[in-house]
N, C-alpha and C positions, 0 to 999 in steps of 0.2 A: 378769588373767593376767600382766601385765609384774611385778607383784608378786609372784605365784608365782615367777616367774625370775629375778626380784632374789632371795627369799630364797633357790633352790637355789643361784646364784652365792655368795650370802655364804656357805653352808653347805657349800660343795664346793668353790670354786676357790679362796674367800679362803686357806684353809688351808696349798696351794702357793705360794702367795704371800709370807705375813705369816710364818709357824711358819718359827722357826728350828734349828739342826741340833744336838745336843748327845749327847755320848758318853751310850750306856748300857749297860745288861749285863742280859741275859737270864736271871732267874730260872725260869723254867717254861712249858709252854706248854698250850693245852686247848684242847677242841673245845666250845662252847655250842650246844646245838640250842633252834632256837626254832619253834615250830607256828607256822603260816599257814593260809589257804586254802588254796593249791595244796600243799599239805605240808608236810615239816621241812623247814627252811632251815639251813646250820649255819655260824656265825661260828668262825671261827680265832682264838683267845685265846692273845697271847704276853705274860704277866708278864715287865714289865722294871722297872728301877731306871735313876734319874737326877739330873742334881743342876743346880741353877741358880742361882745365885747364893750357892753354903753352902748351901741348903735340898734337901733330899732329898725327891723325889717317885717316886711308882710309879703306872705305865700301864699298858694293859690291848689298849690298841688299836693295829690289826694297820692298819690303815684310817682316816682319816678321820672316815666314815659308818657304820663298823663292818658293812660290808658282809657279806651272805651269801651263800650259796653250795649248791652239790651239797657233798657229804659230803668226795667226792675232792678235789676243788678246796680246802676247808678243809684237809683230810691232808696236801696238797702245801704250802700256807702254812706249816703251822706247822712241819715240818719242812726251811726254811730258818733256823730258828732252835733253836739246841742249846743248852741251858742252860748258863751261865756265858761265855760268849762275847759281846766287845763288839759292841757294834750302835751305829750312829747313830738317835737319835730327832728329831722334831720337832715343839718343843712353843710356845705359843701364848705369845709375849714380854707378854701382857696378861691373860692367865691362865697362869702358867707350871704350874700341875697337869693343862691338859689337853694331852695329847700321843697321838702314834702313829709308827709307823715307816715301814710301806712308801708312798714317794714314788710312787706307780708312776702316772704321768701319763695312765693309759688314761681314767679317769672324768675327768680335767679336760679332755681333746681332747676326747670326748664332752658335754660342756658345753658347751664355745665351739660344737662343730658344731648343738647346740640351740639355744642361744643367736642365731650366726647366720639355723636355720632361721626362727625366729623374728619376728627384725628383720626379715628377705626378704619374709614372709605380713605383716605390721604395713604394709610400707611400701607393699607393692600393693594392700594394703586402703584404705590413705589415698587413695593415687595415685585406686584406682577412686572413691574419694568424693568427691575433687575433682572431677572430670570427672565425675560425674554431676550437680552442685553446678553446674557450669559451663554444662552443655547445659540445664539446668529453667530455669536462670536469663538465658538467651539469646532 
């Protein structure tokens, strides 16, 4: 389990972290729908341009984890971005191709508060295995 939540930390908090901020410019934007279980899901696709060192790259991601969504919820994303208009992106100083834009700190708060829930159950799990340890052994 602590390994599942090491990797969702690497794969969701490192990001706010590590990824640095870099002018870009909004080429286009789209809605991807992808089938699930429980239905379509729909990602917000904004095409941007950006450049890092002299080298020109182009991103795709609205998110992170490329998160999904209700329909509405994609429609509102992507119409905070209008084509040809700069944006800040934030792309990966050790992969500079993988990049995204919106900072939006709700899924990393959500992470520490997992994370804490966590640690909290792990350490009264020990706690109680000590003292059960304690009394067989008295």
């Amino acid at each position: 389990m602590l390994i599942g939540v090491v990797a969702l930390a690497r794969r969701d908090v490192l990001p706010f972290i590590n990824y640095q901020p870099v002018a870009a410019v909004v080429d286009s934007t789209s809605i991807e729908v992808r089938a699930g279980r429980n239905g379509d899901g729909y990602v917000p696709r904004v095409y941007f341009t950006y450049a890092v060192n002299g080298q020109t790259y182009h991103g795709t991601r609205v998110t992170p984890r490329d998160l999904r969504g209700k329909r509405r919820w994609a429609e509102h994303v992507v119409t905070d971005y209008q084509p040809h208009t700069q944006v800040i992106s934030y792309y990966d100083p050790l992969q500079p191709d993988r990049a995204f834009l919106s900072r939006s700190a709700s899924g990393f708060w959500g992470m520490i508060g997992l994370f804490g829930v966590w640690i909290a159950f792990a350490t009264a799990l020990l706690v109680r295995a000590i003292r059960q340890r304690r009394l067989t052994s008295a």
